[in-house]
Backbone as CSV, one residue per row, in Angstrom:
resi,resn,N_x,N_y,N_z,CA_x,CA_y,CA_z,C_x,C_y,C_z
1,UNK,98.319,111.155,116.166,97.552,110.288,117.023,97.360,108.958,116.316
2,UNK,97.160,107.690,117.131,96.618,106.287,116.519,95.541,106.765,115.795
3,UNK,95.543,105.461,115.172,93.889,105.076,114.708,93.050,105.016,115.556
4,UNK,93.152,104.124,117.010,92.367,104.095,117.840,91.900,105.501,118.535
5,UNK,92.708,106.334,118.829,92.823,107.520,119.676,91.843,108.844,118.335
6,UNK,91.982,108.656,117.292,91.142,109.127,116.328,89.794,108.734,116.604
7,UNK,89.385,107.482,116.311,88.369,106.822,116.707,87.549,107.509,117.675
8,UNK,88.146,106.831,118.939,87.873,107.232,120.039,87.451,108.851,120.249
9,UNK,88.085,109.717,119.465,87.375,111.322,119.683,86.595,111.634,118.661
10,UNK,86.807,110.776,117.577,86.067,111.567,116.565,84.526,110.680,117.164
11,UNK,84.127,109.224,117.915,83.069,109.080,118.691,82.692,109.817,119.843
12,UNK,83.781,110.941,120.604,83.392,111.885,121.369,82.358,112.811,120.645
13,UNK,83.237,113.255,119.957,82.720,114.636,119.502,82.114,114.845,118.152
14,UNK,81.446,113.314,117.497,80.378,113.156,116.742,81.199,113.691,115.141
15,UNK,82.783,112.773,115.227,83.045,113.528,113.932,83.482,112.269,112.989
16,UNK,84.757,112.560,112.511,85.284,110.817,111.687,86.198,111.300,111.056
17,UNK,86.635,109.681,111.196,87.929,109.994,111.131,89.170,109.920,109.361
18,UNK,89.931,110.452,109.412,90.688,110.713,107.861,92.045,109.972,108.195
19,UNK,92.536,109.317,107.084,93.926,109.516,107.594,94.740,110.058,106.384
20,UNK,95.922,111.117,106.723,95.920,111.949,105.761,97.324,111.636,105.115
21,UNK,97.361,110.562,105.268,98.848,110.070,104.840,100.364,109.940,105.702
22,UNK,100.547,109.191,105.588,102.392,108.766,106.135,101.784,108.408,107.858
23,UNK,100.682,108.013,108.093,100.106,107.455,109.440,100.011,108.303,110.252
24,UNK,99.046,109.687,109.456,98.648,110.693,110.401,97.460,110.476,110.526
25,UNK,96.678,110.089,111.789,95.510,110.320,111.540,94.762,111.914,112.586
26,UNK,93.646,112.097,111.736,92.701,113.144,112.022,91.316,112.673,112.355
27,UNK,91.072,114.156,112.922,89.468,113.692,113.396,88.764,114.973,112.417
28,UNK,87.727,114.519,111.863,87.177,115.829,111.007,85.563,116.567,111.462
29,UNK,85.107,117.279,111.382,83.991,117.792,112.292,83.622,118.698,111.003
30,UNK,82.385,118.506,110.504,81.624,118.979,109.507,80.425,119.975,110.062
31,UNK,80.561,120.893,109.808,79.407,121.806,110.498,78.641,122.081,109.684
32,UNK,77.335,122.671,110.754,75.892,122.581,109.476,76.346,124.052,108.607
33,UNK,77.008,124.944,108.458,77.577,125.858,107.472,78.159,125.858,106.692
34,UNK,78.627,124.108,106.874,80.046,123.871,105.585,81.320,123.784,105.674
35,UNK,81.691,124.659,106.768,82.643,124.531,107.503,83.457,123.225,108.088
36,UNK,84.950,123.367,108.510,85.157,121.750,108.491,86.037,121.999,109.423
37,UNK,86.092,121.170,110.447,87.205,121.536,111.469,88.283,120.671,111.896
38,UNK,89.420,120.490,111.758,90.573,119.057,111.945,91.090,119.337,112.992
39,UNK,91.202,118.126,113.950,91.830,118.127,115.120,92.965,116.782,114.826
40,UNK,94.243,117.575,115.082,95.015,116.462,115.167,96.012,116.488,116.200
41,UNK,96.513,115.765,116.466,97.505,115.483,117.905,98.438,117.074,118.184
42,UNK,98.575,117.767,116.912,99.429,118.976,117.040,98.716,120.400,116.808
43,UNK,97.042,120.188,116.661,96.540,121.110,116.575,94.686,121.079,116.112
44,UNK,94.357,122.061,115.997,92.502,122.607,115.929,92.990,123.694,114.902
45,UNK,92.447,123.031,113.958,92.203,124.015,112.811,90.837,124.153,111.392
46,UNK,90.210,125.461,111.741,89.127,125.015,110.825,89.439,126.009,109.475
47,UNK,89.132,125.527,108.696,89.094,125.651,107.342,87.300,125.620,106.289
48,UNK,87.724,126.569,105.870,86.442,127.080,105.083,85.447,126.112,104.202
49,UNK,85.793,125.059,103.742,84.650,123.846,103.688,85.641,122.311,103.530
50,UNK,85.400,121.316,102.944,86.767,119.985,103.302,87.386,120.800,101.768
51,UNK,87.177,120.957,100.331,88.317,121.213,99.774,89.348,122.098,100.540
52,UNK,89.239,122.988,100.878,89.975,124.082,101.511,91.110,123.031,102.389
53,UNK,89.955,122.249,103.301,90.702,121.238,104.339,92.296,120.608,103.307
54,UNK,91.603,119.695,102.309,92.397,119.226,101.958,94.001,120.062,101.022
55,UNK,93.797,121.720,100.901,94.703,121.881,100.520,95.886,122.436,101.110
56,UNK,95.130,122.534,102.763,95.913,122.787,104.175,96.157,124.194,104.122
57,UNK,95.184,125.031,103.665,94.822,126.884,104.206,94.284,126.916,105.226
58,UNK,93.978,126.634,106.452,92.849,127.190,107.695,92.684,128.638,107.805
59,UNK,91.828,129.059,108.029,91.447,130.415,108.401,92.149,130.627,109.542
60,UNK,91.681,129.364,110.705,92.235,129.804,111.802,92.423,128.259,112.450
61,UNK,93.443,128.486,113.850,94.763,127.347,114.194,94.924,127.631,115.815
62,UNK,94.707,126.018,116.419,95.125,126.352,117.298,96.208,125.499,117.881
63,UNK,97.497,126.099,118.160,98.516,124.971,118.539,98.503,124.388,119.756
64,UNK,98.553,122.917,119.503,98.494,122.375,121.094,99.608,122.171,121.674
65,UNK,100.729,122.360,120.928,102.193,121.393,121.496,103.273,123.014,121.158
């Protein structure tokens, strides 16, 4: 997804935005448990707190495409 289109959801859905290199951007959603959830143009995936995020394990995935 753009930058803008990041933006734009991560102000939906109260999150913010990452970009995770080579002009991917993400939307990130921090929950009050610690928990961290990434939505990106190819998928919903949450992962057990942001290190976890950043070493790309999710618990669980959901494919959009």
């Amino acid at each position: 997804m753009t930058e803008k289109q990041a933006r734009d959801i991560a102000a939906a859905l109260g999150g913010e935005t990452w970009q995770s290199g080579g002009g991917v951007w993400l939307v990130i959603l921090k929950r009050a448990d610690g928990r961290a959830v990434a939505v990106s143009e190819e998928a919903v995936c949450e992962y057990r707190d942001l290190e976890t995020l950043e070493t790309g394990q999710p618990d669980k995935a959901i494919l959009l495409c």
